[in-house]
Wavefront OBJ file of the C-alpha trace (Angstrom):
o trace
v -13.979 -56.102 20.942
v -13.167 -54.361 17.505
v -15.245 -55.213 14.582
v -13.996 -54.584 10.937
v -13.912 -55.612 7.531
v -9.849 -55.611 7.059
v -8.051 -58.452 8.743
v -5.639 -56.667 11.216
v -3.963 -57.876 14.294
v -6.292 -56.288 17.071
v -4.194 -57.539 20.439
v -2.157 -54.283 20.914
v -4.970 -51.730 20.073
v -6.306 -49.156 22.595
v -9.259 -46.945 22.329
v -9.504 -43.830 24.232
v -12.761 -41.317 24.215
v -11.530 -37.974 24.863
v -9.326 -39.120 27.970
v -11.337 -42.280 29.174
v -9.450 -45.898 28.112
v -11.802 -48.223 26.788
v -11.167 -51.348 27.831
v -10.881 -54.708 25.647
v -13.082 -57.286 26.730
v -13.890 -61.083 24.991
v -17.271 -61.428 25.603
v -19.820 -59.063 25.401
v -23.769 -58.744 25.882
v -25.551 -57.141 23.448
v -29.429 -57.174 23.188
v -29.771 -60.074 25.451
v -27.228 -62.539 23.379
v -23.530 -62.874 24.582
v -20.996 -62.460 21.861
v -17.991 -62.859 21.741
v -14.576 -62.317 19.824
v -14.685 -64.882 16.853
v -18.958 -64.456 16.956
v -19.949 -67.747 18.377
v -22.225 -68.966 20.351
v -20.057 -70.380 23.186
v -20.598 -68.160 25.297
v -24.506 -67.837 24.786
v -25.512 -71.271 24.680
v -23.832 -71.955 27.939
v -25.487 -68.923 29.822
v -28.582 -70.310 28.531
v -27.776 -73.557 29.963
v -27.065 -72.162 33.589
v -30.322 -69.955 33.401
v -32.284 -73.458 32.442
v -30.462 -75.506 34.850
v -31.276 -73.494 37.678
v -35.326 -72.439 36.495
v -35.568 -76.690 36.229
v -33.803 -77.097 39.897
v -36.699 -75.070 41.340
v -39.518 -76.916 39.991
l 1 2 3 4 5 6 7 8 9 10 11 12 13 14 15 16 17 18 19 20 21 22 23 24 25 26 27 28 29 30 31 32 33 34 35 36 37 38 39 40 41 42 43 44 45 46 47 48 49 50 51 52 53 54 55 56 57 58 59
């Protein structure tokens, strides 16, 4: 994911660190809350829905 202020097409751009390609990826964790490309909380709200789906199985 690429986060700026200008709109720009992001599909075709690579990042490289020194020689290492960064991938592109759609959803991300950061700090415990999934985000992803257009920030919403998709992806989130359904992880927290397996985690309580499967705490409320074993009781």
């Amino acid at each position: 994911m690429l986060f700026t202020n200008k709109k720009i097409c992001t599909s075709n751009i690579e990042v490289k660190r020194n020689v290492i390609h960064i991938n592109d990826v759609t959803c991300t964790k950061f700090l415990g809350v999934f985000i992803d490309k257009k920030l919403t909380r998709k992806d989130h709200i359904s992880n927290l829905c397996n985690k309580l789906s499967k705490s409320m199985a074993i009781i």
